[in-house]
PAZAPA-4460 file (N, C-alpha, C; in steps of 0.05 Angstrom, whole numbers, plus 32768, in hexadecimal, padded with zeros to 4 digits):
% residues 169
    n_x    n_y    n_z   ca_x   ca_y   ca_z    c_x    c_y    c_z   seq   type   mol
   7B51   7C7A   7FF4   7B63   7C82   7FDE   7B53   7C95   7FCB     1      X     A
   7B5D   7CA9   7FC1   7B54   7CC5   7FB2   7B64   7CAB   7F97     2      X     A
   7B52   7CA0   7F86   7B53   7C94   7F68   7B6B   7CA6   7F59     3      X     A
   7B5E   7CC4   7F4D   7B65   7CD3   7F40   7B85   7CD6   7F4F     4      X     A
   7B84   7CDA   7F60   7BA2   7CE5   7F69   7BAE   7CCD   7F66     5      X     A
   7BA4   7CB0   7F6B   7BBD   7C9C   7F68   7BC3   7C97   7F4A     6      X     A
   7BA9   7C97   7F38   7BAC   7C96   7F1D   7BC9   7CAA   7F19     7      X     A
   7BCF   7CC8   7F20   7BE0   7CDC   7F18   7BF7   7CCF   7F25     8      X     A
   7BF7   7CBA   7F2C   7C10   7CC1   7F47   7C2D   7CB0   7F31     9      X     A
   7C28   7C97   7F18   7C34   7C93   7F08   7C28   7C81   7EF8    10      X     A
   7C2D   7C86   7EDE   7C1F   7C70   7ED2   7C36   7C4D   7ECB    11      X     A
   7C2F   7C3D   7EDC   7C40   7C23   7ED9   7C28   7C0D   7EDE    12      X     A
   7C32   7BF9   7EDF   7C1F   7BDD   7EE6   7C1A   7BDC   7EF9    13      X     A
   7C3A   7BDB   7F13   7C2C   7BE0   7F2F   7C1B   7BF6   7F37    14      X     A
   7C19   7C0C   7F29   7C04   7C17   7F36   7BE6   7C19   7F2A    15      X     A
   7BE8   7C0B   7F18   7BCC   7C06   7F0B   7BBC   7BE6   7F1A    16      X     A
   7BD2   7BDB   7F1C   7BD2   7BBF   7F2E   7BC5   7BCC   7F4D    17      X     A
   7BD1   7BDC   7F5B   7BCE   7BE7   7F6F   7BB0   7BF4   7F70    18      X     A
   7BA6   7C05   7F65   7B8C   7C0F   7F57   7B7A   7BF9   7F5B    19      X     A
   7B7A   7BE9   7F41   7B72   7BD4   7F3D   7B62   7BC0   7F5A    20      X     A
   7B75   7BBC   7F6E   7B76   7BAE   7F82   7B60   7BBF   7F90    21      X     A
   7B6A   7BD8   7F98   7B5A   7BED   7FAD   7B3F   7BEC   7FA2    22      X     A
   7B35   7BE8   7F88   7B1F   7BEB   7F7D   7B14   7BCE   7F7D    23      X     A
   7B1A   7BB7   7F80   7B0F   7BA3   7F7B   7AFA   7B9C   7F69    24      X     A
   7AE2   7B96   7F7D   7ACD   7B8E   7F71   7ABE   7BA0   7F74    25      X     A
   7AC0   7BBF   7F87   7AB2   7BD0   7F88   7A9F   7BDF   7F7C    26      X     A
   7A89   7BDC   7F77   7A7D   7BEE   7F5B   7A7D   7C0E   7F5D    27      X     A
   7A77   7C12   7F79   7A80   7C33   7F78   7A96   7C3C   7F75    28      X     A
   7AA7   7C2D   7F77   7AC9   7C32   7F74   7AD0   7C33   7F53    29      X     A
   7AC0   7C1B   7F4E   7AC1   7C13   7F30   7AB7   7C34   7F1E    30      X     A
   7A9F   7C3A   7F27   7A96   7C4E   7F17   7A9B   7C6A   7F22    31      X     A
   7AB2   7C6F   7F32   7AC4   7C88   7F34   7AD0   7C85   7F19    32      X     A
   7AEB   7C6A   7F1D   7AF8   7C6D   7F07   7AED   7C6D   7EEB    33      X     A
   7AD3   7C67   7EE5   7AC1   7C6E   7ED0   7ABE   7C84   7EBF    34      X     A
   7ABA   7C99   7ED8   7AB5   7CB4   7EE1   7ACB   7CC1   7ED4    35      X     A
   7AE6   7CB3   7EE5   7AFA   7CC1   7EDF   7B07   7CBC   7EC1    36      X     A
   7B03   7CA9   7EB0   7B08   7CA1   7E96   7AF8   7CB5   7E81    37      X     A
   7ADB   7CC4   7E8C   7ACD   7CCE   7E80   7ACA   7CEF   7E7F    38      X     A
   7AD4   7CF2   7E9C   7AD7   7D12   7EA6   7AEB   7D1A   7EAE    39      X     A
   7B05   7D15   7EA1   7B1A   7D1C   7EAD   7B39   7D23   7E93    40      X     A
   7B3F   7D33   7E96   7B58   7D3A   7E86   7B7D   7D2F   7E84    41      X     A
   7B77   7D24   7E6A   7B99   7D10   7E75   7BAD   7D1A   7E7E    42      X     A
   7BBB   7D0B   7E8A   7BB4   7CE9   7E87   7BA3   7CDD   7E98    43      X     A
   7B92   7CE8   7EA7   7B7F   7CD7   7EB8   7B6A   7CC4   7EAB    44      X     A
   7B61   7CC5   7E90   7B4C   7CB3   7E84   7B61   7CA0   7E6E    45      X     A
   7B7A   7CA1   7E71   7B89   7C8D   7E67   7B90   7C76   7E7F    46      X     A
   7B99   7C8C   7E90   7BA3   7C70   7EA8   7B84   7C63   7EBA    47      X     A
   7B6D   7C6E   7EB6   7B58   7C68   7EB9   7B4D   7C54   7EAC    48      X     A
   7B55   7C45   7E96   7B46   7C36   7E7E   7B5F   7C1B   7E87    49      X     A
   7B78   7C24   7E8C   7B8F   7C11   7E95   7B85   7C04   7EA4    50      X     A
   7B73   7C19   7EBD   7B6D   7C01   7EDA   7B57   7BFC   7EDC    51      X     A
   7B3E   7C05   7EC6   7B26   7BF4   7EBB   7B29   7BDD   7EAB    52      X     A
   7B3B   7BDE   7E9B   7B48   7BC1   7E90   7B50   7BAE   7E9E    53      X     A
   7B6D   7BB9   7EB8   7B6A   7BA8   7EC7   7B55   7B97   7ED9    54      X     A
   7B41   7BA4   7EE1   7B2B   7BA9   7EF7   7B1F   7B8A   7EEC    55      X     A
   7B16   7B96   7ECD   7B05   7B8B   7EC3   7B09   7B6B   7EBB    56      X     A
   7B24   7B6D   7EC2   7B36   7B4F   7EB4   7B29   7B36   7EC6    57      X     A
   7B2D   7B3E   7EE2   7B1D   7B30   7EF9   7B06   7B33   7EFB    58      X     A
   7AF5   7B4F   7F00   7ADD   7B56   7EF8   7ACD   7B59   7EE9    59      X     A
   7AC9   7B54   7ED2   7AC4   7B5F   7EBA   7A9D   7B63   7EB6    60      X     A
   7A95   7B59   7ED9   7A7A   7B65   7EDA   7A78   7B7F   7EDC    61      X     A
   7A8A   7B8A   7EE5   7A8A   7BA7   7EEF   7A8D   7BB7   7EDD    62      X     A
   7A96   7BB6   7EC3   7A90   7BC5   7EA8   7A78   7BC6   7E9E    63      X     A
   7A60   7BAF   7EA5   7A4F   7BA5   7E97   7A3A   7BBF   7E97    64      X     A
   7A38   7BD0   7EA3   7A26   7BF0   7EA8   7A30   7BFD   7E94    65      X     A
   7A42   7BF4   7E90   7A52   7C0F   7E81   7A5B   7C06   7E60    66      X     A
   7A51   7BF1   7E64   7A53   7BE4   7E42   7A47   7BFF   7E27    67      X     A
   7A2F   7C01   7E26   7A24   7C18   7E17   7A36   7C33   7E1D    68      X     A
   7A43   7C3F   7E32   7A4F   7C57   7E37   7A65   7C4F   7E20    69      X     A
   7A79   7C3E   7E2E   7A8A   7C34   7E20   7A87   7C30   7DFA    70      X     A
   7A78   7C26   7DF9   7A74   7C24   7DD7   7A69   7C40   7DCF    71      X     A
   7A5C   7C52   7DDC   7A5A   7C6C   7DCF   7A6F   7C77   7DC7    72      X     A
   7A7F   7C76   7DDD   7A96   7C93   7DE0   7AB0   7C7F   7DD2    73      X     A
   7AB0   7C65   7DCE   7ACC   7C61   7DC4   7AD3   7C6A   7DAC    74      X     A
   7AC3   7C72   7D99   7AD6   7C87   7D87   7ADE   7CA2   7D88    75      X     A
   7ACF   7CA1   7DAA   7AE3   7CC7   7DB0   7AF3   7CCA   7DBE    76      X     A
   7AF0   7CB4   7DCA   7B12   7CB2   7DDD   7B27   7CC1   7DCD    77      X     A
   7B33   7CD5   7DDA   7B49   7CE2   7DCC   7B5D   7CD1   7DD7    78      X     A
   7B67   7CC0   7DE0   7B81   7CAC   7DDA   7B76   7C94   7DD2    79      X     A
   7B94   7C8C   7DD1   7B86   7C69   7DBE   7B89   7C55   7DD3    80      X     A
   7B9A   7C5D   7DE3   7BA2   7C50   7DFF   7B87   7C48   7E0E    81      X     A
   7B78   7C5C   7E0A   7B52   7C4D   7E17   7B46   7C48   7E07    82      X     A
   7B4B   7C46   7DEE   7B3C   7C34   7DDE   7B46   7C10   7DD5    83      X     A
   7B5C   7C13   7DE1   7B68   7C01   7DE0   7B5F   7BED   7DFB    84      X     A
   7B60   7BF7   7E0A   7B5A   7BF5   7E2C   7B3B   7BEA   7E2C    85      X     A
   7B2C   7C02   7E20   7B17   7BFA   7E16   7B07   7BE0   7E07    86      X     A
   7B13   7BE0   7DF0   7B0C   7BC3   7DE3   7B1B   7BB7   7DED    87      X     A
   7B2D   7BB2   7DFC   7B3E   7B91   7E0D   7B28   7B89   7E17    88      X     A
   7B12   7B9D   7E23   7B03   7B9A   7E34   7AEA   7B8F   7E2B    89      X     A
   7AE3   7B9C   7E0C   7ACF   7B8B   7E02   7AD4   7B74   7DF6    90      X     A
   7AF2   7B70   7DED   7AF0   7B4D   7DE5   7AEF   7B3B   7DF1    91      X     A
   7AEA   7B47   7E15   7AE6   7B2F   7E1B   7AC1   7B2B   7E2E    92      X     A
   7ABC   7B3A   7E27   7AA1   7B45   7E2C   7A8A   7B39   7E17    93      X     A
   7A70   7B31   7E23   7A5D   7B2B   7E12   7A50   7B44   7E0B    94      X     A
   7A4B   7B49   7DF1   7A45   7B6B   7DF0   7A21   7B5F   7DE6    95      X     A
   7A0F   7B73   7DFB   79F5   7B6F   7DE7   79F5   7B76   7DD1    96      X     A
   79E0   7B6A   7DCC   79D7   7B70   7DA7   79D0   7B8A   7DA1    97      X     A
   79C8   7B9B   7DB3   79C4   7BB3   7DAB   79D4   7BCE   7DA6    98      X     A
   79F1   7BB8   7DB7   7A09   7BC5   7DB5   7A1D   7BC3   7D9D    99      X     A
   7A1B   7BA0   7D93   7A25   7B98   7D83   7A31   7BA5   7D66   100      X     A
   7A15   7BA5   7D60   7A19   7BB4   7D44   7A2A   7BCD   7D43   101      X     A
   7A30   7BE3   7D55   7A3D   7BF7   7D57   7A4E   7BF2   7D54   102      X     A
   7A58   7BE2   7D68   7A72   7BDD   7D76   7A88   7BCE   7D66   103      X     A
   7A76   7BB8   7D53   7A83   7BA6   7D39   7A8B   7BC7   7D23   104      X     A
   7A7F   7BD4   7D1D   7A84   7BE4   7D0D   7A9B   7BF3   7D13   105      X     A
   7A9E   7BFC   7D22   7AAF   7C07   7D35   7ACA   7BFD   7D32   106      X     A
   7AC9   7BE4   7D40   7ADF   7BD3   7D3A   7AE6   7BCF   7D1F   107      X     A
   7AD2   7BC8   7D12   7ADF   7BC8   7CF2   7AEC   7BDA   7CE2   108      X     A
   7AE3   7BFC   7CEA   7AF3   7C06   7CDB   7B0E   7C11   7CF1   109      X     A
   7B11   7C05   7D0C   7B29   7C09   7D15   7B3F   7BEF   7D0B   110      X     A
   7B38   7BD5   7D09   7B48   7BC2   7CFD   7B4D   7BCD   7CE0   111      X     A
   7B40   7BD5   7CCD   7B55   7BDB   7CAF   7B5C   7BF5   7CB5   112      X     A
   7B60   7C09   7CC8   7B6B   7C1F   7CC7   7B88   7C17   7CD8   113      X     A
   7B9A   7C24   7CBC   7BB9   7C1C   7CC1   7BBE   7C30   7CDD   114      X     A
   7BAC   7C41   7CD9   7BB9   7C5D   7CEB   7BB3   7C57   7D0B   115      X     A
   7BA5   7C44   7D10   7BA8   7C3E   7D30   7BB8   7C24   7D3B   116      X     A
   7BC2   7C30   7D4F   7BD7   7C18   7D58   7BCC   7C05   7D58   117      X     A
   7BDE   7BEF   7D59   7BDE   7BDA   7D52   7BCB   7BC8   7D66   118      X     A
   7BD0   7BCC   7D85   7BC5   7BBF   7D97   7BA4   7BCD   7D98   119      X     A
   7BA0   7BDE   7D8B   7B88   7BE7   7D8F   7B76   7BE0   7D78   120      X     A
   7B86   7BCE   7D60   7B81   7BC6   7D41   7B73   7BA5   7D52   121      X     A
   7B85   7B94   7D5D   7B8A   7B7E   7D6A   7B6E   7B81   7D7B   122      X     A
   7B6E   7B93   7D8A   7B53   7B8D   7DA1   7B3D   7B8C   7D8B   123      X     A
   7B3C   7B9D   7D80   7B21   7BAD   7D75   7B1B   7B91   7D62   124      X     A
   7B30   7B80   7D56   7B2D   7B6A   7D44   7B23   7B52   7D63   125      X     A
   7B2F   7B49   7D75   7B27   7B3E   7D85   7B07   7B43   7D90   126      X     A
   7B01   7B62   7D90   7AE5   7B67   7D8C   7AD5   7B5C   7D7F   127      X     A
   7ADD   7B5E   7D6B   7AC9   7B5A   7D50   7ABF   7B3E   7D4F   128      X     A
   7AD4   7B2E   7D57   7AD2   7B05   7D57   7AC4   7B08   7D76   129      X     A
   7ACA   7B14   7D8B   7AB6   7B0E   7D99   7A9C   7B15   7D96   130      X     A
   7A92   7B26   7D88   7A73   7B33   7D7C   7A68   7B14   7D6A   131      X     A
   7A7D   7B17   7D5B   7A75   7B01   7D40   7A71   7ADA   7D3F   132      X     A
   7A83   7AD8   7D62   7A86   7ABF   7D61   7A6E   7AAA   7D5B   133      X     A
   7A55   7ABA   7D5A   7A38   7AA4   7D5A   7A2F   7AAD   7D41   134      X     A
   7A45   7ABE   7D35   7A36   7AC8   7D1C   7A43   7ABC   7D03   135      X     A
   7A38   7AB0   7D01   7A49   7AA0   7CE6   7A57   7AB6   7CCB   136      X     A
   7A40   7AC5   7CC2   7A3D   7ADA   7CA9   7A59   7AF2   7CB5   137      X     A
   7A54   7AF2   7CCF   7A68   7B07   7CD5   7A8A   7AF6   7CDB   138      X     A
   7A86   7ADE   7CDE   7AA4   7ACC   7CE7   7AAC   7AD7   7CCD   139      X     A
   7A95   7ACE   7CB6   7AAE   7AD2   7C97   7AAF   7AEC   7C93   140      X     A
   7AA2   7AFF   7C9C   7AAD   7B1F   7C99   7ACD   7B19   7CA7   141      X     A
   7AC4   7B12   7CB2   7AD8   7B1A   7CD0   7B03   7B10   7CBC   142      X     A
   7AF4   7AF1   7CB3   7B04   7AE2   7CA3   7B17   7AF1   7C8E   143      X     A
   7AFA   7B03   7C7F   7B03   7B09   7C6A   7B1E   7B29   7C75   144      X     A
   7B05   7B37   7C89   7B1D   7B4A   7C8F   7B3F   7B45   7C92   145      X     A
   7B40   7B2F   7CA4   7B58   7B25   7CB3   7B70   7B17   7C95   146      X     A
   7B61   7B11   7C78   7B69   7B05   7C69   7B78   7B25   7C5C   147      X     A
   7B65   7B39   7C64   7B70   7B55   7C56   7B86   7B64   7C5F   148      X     A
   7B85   7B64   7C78   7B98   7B6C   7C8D   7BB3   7B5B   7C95   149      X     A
   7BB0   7B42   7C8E   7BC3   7B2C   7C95   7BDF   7B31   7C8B   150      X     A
   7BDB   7B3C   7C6B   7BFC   7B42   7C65   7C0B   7B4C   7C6B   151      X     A
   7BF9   7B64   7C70   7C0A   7B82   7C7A   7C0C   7B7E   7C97   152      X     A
   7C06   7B79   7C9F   7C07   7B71   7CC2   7C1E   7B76   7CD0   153      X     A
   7C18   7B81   7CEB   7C35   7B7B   7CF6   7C2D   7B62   7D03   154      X     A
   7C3A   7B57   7D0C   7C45   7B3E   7D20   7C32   7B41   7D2B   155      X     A
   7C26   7B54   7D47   7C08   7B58   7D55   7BF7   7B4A   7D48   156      X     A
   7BEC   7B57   7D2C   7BD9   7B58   7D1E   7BDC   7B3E   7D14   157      X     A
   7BF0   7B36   7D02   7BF1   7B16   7D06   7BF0   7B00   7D17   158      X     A
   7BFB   7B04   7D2F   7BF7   7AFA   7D44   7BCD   7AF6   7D50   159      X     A
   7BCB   7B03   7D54   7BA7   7B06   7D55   7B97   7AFC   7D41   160      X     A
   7BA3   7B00   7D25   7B90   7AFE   7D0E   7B90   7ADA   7D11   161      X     A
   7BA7   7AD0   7D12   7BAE   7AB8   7D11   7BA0   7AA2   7D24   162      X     A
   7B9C   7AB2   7D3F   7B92   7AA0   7D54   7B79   7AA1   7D4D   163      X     A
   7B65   7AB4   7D40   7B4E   7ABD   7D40   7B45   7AAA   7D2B   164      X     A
   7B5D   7AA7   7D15   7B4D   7A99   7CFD   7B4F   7A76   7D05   165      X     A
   7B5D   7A6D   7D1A   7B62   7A50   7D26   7B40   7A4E   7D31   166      X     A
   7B34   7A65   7D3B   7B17   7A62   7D4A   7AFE   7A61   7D33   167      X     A
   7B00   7A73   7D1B   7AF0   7A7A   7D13   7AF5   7A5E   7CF3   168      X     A
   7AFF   7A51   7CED   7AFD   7A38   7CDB   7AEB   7A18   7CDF   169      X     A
***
């Protein structure tokens, strides 16, 4: 299977599901679509981050090379759709320490910025509690943010803030 051409062929679940499958556990397969998230013009690095998310849901070793790429470039992703894709991917990921610190920052000023969607507000906060969970000093950052953001919230954002603060008390 030519990746790039099935990526073009529509963007839906079954065919990111479909992707997904053909790619398995493959690591060279894995790091085409890498490739193609990084060198390629949309929508190919949007529906590319769809079936790295998927990939990764089962696999989530197979991102683990690409952790540092990933935290560089997620504030240049020109859609939010792979940044979104993106951090799904690091909240559920142990991120090294050398990654950490970036990557919490990162997330922090994407959770109080009203101007990014919502689900990409939600990951980037799901980020942050997985960075912080052994960090006590950062749970009550984390606390205090979610106490700031809580009112204004949509439903998402409440929804997440809520489950997060059941973990972090």
């Amino acid at each position: 299977m030519n990746i790039k051409e099935q990526l073009l062929v529509e963007m839906s679940r079954s065919n990111i599901d479909y992707i997904a499958a053909y790619i398995g556990n493959n690591k060279l397969k894995f790091r085409t679509l890498v490739k193609l998230l990084h060198e390629e013009k949309s929508p190919v690095p949007e529906r590319a981050s769809w079936a790295i998310s998927a990939i990764t849901d089962k696999y989530p070793e197979l991102g683990l090379p690409y952790l540092k790429t990933f935290v560089e470039k997620l504030p240049q992703y020109p859609h939010t759709g792979i940044q979104r894709n993106i951090l799904r991917y690091m909240a559920k990921t142990e991120i090294p320490e050398a990654l950490s610190g970036t990557l919490y920052d990162y997330c922090y000023t994407v959770v109080l910025s009203p101007s990014f969607p919502i689900a990409v507000r939600a990951n980037a906060l799901e980020t942050m509690y997985n960075i912080a969970k052994n960090e006590p000093d950062l749970l009550q950052e984390i606390k205090t943010v979610i106490h700031e953001i809580l009112p204004e919230g949509t439903a998402g954002i409440q929804s997440k803030s809520k489950n997060l603060l059941k973990h972090i008390r």
